[in-house]
N, C-alpha and C positions, 0 to 999 in steps of 0.2 A: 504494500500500500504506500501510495505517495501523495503527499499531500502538500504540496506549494501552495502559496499564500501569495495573492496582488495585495497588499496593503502596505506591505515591506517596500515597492514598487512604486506607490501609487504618485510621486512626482515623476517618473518615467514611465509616462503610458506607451512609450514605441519598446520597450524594453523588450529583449527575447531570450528566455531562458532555457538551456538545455537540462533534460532530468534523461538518465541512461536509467536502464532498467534488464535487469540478468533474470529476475525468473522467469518462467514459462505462463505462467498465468498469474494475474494480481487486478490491482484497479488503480488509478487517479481518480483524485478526489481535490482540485483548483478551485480555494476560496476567493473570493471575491476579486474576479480574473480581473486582471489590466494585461494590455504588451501584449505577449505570446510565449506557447511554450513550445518544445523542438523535443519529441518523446522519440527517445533513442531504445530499440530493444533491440539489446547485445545478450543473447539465450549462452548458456555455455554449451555450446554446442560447435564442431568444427567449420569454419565458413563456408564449407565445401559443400554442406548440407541447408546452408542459407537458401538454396534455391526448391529447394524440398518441401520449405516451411509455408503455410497459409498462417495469419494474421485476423481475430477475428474479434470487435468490439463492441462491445451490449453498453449504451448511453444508460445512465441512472435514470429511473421516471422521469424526477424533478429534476434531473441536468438541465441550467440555463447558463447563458453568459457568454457565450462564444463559440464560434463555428468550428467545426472539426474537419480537416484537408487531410487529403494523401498529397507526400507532399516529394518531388522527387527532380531532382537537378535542377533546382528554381520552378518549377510547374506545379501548380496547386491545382487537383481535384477536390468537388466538395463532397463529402460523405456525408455531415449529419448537421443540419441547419438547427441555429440557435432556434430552441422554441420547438423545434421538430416535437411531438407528442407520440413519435408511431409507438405504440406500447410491443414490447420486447422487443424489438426492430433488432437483430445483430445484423452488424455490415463488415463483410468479409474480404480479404486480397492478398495476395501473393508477398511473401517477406522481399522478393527482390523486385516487386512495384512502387519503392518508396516509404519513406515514415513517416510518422503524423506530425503534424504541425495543428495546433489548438489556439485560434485567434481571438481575443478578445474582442466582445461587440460593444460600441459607444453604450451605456448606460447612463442614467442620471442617475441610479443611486444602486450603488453595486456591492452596499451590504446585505441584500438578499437573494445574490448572486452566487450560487455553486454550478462549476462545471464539472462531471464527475463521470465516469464511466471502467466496465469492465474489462480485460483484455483476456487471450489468448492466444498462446501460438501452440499449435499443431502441423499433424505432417498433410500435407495436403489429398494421401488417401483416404483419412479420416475425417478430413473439412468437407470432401466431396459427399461419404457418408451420410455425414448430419444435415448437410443443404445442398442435396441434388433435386433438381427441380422437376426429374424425368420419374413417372409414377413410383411416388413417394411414399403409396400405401400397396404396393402388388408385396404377395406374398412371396418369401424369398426361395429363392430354391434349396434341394438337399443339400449342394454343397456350399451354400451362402449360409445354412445353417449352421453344420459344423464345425465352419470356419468362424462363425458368431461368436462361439459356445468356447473359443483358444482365446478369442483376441480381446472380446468386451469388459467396459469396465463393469458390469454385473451379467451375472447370470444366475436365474430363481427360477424356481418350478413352484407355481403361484397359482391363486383364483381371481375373476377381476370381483371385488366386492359393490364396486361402485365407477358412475362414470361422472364426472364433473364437464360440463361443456361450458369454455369462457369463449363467447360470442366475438368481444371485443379484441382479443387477443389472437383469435384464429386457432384455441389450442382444445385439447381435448387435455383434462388428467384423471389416469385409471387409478384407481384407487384399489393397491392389491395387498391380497392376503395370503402370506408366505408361506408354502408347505417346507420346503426346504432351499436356504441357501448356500447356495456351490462358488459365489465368488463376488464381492461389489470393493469396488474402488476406493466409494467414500463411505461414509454412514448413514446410505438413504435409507435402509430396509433397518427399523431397528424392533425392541420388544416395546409390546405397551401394555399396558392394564396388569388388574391383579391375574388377568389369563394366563398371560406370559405369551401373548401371539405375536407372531414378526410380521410388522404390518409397512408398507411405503406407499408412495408415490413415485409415478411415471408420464412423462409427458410426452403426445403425440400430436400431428394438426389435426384439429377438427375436422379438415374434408375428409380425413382416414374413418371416420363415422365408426368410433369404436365404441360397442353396446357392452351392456353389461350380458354374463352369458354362465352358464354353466359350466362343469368340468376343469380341469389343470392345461395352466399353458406352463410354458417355457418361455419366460421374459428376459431376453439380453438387450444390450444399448452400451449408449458411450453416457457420461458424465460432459456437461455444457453448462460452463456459468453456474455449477453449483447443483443444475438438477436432473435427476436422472431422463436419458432421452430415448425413446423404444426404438429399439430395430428388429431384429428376426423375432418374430412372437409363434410358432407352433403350439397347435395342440400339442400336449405332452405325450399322447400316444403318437403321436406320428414324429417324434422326436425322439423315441424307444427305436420306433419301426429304423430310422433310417442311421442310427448310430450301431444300431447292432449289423443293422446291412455294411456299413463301411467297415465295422471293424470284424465282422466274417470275411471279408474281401483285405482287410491288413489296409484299407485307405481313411480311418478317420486319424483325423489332423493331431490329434490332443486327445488325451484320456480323458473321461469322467465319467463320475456314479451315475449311469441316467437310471437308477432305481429310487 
């Protein structure tokens, strides 16, 4: 997290400050912007793999105060206009298309001014993943499943309990109920109540028209901004059916308990 301050500034409003940034994922959080800032992301990672990387930033709700640009050999693209409102709107680009540049806009009173947003860098088969735009909800094949089931950052053999549909957002969230957990990245699937049941959240877009339903699926996804995001979802029998087919044939990717 980084958190610069324009007040420290604020007799040099053309001012332009650089902030470098080494982790993989974090946020800025620019109090009451003046000038500009020059968001440097130096990943530890070999340069060589800089062209590998996709770049991808989620604005805070209430982000105002200044315009966010890709910004690259003097050329400013705009990505995310002051005031912009799209609700979870992430806007994504190539790590060697340039780096941000975050412009402070004329304000008359720019103590109720926060610029603020999420970042992430990934590798750009996983950016493709998360926001491909070609059908977004077709069911994946056998071998997109198995390869799900090696490389996600969760994977649970679940019930959908409930479905949440936010209009506004374009998002659907399943609200699932854990039979067994085989793997999650962060801590979205936790225990709750005096039951002891491991219960989460998963989010998919609404046009995917996910209902609530009977029987066990198999839920994997990546991890985005903190919240878990669906990808391969089989029935859990047809996820028996084709992991025992691969591994009678000596071709599934990765072990696991599918019992």
């Amino acid at each position: 997290l980084s958190s610069p301050s324009g007040l420290t500034h604020e007799s040099h409003r053309k001012d332009v400050e650089q902030v470098y940034l080494r982790c993989s994922e974090g946020s800025i959080e620019w109090m009451y912007p003046t000038g500009a800032l020059i968001v440097n992301l130096r990943p530890n990672v070999s340069p060589a793999s800089y062209k590998h990387l996709t770049v991808c930033i989620k604005p805070f709700k209430d982000s105002a105060g200044a315009n966010i640009y890709l910004e690259k050999t003097g050329e400013l693209k705009l990505l995310v206009r002051d005031g912009d409102r799209s609700p979870s709107r992430v806007y994504c680009f190539g790590y060697d298309q340039g780096g941000l540049f975050v412009e402070a806009t004329p304000q008359q009173d720019i103590s109720r001014k926060i610029t603020g947003f999420q970042y992430e860098l990934m590798s750009k088969g996983i950016a493709a993943d998360l926001h491909t735009a070609s059908a977004p909800c077709r069911p994946c094949s056998d071998t997109e499943v198995l390869l799900a089931v090696c490389t996600s950052d969760f994977v649970i053999r679940g019930s959908i309990q409930n479905v949440t549909n936010e209009a506004e957002e374009q998002e659907s969230i399943i609200h699932v109920g854990v039979n067994k957990l085989y793997r999650q990245k962060s801590k979205v699937f936790q225990l709750t109540g005096e039951s002891g049941n491991w219960r989460g959240q998963i989010k998919t877009l609404l046009e995917c028209g996910v209902k609530p339903g009977d029987g066990d699926f198999l839920f994997t996804g990546r991890m985005h901004f903190g919240e878990a995001r669906l990808g391969c979802a089989p029935r859990f029998k047809d996820f028996q059916r084709m992991y025992k087919e691969a591994k009678d044939k000596g071709l599934n990717p990765c072990e696991i308990g599918p019992d």
